[in-house]
N, C-alpha and C positions, 0 to 999 in steps of 0.2 A: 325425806322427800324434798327435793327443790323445787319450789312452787305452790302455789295454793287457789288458785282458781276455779275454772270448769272443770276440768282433768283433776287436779290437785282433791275435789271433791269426792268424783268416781271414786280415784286411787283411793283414797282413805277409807272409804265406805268394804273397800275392797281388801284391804289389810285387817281391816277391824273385824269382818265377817268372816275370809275366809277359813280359821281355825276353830270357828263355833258352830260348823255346818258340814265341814269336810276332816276327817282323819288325816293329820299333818305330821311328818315326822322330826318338828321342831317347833317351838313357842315362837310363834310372830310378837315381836316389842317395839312398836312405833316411837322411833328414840327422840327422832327431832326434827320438824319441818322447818325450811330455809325460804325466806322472801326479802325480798329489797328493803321494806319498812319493816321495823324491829314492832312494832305497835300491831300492825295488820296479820305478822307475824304468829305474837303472840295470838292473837285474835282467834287464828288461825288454828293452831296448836290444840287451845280448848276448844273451841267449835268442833273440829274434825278428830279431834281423840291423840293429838300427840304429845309425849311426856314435857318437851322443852321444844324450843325455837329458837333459831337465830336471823341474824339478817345479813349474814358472809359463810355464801354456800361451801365456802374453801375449808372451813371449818369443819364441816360434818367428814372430810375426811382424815382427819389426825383422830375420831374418835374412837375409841376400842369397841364401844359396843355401838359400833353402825359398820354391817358386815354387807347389807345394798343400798344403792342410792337411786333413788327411783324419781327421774328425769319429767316434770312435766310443765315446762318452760316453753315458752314461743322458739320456733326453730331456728332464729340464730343465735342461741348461744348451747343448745344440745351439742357441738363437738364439742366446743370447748371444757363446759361440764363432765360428759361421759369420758373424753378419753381423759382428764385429771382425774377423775374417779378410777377406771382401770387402773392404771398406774400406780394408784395408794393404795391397790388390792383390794377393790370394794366391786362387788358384783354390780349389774346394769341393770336394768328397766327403762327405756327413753320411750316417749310417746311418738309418735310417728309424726308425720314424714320423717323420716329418721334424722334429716337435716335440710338446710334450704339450696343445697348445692351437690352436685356429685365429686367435685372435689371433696366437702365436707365428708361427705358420707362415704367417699374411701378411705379418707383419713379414721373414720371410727369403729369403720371393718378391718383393717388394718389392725388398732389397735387392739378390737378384742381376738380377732385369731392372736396375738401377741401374750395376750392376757391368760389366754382360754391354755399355752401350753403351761403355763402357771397354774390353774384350775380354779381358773377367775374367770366368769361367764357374763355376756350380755344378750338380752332380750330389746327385739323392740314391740311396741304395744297395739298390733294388730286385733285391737280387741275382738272385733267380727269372727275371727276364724274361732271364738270361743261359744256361738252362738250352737246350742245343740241342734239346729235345723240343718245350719251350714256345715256342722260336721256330718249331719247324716249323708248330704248332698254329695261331700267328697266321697266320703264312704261307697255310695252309689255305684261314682263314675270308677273307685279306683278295684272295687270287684269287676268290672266290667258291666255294669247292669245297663247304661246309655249304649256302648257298645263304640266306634269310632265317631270322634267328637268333631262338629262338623261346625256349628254358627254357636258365638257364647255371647250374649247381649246382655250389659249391664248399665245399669241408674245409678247416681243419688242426687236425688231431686229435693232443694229446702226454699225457702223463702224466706229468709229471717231477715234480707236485705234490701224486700222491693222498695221498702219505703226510702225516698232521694235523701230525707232528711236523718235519715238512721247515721248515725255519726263515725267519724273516721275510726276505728280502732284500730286495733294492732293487723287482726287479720286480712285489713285491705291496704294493709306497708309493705312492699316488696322484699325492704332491709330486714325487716322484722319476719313476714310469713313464710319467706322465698316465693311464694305463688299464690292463688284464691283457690275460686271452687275447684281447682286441677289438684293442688295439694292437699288440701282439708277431705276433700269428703273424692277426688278421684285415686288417690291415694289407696283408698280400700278401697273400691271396684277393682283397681289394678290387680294390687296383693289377694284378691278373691278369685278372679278370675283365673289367674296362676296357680295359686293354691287347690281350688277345686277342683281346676281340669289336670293340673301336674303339668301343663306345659307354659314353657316363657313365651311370653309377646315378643316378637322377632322384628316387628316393625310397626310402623305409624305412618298416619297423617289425618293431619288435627286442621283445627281451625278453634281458636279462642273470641272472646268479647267482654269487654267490660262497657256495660250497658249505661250507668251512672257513673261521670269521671270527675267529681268532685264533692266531696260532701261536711258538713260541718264539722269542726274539730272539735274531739273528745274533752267535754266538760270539764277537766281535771288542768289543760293546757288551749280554753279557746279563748278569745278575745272577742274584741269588736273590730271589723272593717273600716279602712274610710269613710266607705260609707254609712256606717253607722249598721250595718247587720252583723251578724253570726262568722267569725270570722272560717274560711272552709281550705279544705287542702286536698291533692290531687291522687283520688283513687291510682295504685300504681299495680293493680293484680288483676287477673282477669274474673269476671263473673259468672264466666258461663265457658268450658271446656266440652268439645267432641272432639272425638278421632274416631276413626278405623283401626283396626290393628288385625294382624295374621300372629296365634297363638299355633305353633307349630304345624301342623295340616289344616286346623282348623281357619276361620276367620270369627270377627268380631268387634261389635262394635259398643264405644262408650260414651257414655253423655254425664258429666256432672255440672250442677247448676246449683247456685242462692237465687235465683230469681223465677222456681218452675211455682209460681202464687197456688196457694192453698194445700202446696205439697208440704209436711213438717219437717220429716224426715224418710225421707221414700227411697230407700236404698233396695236394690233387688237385682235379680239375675233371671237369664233364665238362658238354657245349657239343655241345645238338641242334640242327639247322637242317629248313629243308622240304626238302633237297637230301641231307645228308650228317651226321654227328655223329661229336664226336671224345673218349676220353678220355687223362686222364693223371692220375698216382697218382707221388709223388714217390719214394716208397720203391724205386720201378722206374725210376728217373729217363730209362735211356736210352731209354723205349719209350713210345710213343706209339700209339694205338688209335682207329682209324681206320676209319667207316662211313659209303662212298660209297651212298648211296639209288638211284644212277641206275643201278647192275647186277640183272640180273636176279634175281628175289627166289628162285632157286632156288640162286643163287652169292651173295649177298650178307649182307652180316655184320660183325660188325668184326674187323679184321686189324689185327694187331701190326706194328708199325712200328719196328725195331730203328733210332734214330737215330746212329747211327756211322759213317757214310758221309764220306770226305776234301770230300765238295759240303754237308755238313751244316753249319749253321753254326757256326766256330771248330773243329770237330775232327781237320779235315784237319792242325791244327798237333800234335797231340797224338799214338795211336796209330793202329795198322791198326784194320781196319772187324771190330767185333764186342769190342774191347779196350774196355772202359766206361770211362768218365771216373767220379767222384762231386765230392762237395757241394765241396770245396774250388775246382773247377775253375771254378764261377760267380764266384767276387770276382774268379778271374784274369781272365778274362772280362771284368767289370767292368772293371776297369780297364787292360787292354788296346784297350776301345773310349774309354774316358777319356781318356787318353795321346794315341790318334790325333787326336780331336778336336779337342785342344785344341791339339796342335800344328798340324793344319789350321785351325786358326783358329775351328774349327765349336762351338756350343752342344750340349753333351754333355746325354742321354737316358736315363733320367728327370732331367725339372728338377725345379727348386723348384716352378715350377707343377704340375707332377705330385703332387707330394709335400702340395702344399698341396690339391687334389682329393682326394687319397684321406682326409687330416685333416679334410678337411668330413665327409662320409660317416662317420666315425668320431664325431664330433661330432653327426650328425643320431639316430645308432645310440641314442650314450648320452641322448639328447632324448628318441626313443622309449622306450626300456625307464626312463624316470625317471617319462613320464607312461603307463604301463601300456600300454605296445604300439601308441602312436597313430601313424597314417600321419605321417612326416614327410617335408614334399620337401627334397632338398639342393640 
């Protein structure tokens, strides 16, 4: 694993769990995590369960027993990582946005169709599509049960930034995040919205805002001012993303924000059809909301959908029916269906090309809101 942070935490928890809960057809061996500081590194290593460490990610590829390299670095330097990784025949994992450019991110689709006729596979880390709610939700629409898919409205709503003084970090550097709340958290609405309904987003128009455009600099690199305060530096990503979009017949509209106060993480959807309409609200993760049109209109309604059932997807490995799982259970997930794949030989889901879809759209977003809200097709 390169990297050891927020993600770097998930992922580990997620290597370590998944073969002590799910039937695996090979031994998971966390051989060795990679960070910038060899000290934090190490830190890092025994903290999160990995046998060694190093601090030159370049390294974990000359090794014989590192057979994937599992990417959860700030988006600019994911190509540069995965597509060296490909190339020394090491399988992918990169966490999403798949990269902070669509240049980037053709270049890393590129490389793994390259790879893949090798039978060297990459993944990127749409963890959400491993939520057993969100799978039933697809499931839903792709028997037909919504019926023709008409309005798909989706959120993610946090706050973790309202405060002016919350300090500059990586995720509010342009060079470093490629984008704000449009990449971090519109990113999955994008790849969900796709995913659930099966059809691409065909076009846009957005309008962006970065609400606070300056804020102190991260304790590790801040000074003092002339004037003797806190020295600050200039927000370069936006805070708050909308657009519109047309998802093949359908229409659709998306809102992702760090600034919706008192929301934590309020990610949701909600997906009407001429048949039936379904929603989901992540903070309720296991339940799904469910409105069949074809009952009669004196019984009909939306009904809660408690997804904890042993025939739900992944959770018969987990507890009895009504014991909830949360957010950590998606990376196991994650890579519990990685593992399988790749030891069946099979091209693991989302790809690169996935990754590189949702990075267009992202790209058409920030085109829109540059030239004042203009229809863009992706």
């Amino acid at each position: 694993m390169v990297g050891h942070a927020f993600m770097g935490a998930a992922h580990s928890q997620a290597w370590r769990n998944a073969g002590r809960y799910f039937e695996l057809p090979v031994d998971v061996d966390l051989a060795v995590v990679a960070g910038r500081d060899p000290a934090r590194a190490a830190a890092a290593a025994a903290r999160l369960g990995w046998r060694s460490a190093t601090a030159d990610w370049r390294e974990v590829l000359s090794r014989d027993d590192v057979d994937v390299v599992d990417v959860v670095t700030p988006g600019d330097s994911h190509a540069e990582i995965a597509i060296a990784a490909l190339e020394a025949g090491k399988h992918v994992l990169c966490e999403k946005p798949l990269a902070n450019t669509v240049a980037e991110a053709e270049r890393m689709a590129a490389a793994a169709d390259a790879s893949a006729t090798r039978g060297i596979h990459a993944m990127v880390g749409f963890n959400y599509r491993r939520v057993p709610a969100i799978a039933l939700a697809r499931q839903l629409v792709a028997t037909g049960r919504l019926g023709t898919i008409r309005h798909v409205r989706a959120r993610y709503l946090q706050d973790w930034i309202v405060d002016p003084e919350f300090p500059l970090v990586w995720r509010l550097q342009a060079d470093r995040a490629g984008s704000g709340a449009l990449g971090d958290l519109g990113a999955h609405i994008v790849d969900l919205a796709q995913h659930v309904t099966g059809e691409a987003i065909i076009g846009v128009a957005a309008l962006t805002e970065t609400f606070v455009r300056e804020r102190p600099l991260a304790a590790a690199s801040s000074g003092l001012s002339a004037a003797g305060g806190a020295a600050r530096g200039p927000v370069t990503v936006d805070d708050a993303a909308l657009f519109l979009a047309r998802l093949g017949g359908a229409v659709a509209t998306f809102e992702a924000t760090r600034f919706a106060t008192g929301r934590k993480n309020g990610m949701g959807f909600e997906v009407n059809g001429s048949d039936g309409s379904l929603a989901f609200d992540f903070e309720a993760m296991n339940e799904l909301w469910f409105h069949d049109a074809s009952l009669p209109a004196a019984e009909a309604g939306f009904r809660r959908i408690l997804v904890t059932e042993p025939d739900h997807p992944w959770v018969g490995a987990w507890w009895p029916p009504g014991h909830v799982i949360g957010y950590e259970h998606t990376f196991t997930h994650e890579v519990v269906d990685l593992v399988r794949d790749l030891a069946a030989g099979r091209a693991p889901t989302p790809s690169f090309a996935d990754g590189l879809a949702v990075q267009r759209v992202l790209d058409a977003v920030q085109r829109s809101a540059a030239e004042g809200t203009r229809w863009v097709p992706v």
